[in-house]
C-alpha positions, 0 to 999 in steps of 0.5 A: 500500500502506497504510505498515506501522503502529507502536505505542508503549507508553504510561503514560498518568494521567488528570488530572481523577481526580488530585486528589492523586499517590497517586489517580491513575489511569493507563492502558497504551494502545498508540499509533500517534502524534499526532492533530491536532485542530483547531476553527474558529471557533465550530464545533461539532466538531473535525476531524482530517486523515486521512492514510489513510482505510482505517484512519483514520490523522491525518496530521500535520506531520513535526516538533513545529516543525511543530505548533506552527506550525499551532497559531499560525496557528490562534490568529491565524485565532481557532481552536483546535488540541489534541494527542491520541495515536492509539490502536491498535484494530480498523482496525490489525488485519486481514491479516497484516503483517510488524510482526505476529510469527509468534503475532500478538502486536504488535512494540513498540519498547522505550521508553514514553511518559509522558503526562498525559491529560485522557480519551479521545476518539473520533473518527470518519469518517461514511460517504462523508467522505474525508480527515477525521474528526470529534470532539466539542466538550466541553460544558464547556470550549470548546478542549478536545474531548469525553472519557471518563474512563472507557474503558467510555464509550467502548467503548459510544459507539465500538459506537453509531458503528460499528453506524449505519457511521461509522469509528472510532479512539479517541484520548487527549488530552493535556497541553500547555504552554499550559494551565498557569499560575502559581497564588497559590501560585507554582506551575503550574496546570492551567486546566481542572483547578486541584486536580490534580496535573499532571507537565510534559506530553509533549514532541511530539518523542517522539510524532513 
């Protein structure tokens, strides 16, 4: 039996349309938790473990330890590995489940995530692939996968997957610690976007 899903209400900015705090824009996905991306060396995608294909769910390590330590080794094997949230969509929604109330409005916890996000991603399982899925690399910046900033893109790539068969389940991506560093000025920069106002990210023990 599939394990019953959660969700998580999350506050969610985009970074690259946060030049200054007061235009930003901020999004309220539901998240099901943390999806490991992971790119080999000069691959031209990124892979994500999957820990239920039926309903596209990542498998990822029991603590943030665990991450980290997967992301270690990668960068030793001159690999790649980002963070992103899994976000509740259509393949969380079929026959009825006790996490469903009687009215089929979902049970949320009552504590919210606060997330910086550089967009959202799609990720997705072609037909007859088992155990993983699939993004996109970013044309721009190497070590991040490809996004959105705007979630219409991303409903209209998610019909073009989904007509030619594919699985999908759309993700954000997420701030980490290692992409800031001190500017002229002393204070943290983001690496990809330097003008934008960024908050400390998320801590992976509350995606966990």
């Amino acid at each position: 039996m599939t394990p019953r899903p959660t969700f998580t209400k999350a506050l969610a900015r985009l970074v690259p349309a946060a030049g200054r705090a007061e235009h930003a824009r901020w999004y309220r996905p539901l998240v099901t938790g943390p999806a490991i991306l992971v790119r080999a060396p000069a691959a031209a995608t990124w892979t994500v473990d999957i820990a239920c294909d039926r309903v596209l769910r990542p498998r990822t390590p029991r603590c943030a330890a665990g991450v980290d330590r997967l992301a270690r080794l990668l960068a030793r094997r001159g690999g790649d590995c980002r963070v992103g949230a899994a976000v509740i969509g259509p393949l969380d929604a079929p026959a009825p489940d006790a996490a469903l109330l009687a009215d089929g409005a979902v049970r949320l916890p009552a504590r919210r995530l606060r997330l910086d996000i550089y967009g959202w991603a799609l990720m997705y399982q072609p037909p007859g692939m088992r155990g993983r899925a699939v993004v996109d690399a970013d044309d721009r910046f190497p070590d991040l996968p490809a996004v959105f900033e705007l979630p219409l893109e991303l409903i209209d790539r998610t019909e073009f997957m989904e007509a030619r068969g594919f699985r999908t389940r759309p993700l954000v991506i997420l701030t980490r610690p290692e992409d800031f560093a001190p500017g002229p000025d002393g204070r943290l920069r983001n690496r990809f976007f330097p003008e934008a106002y960024c908050r400390p990210p998320c801590g992976l023990d509350r995606l966990l």
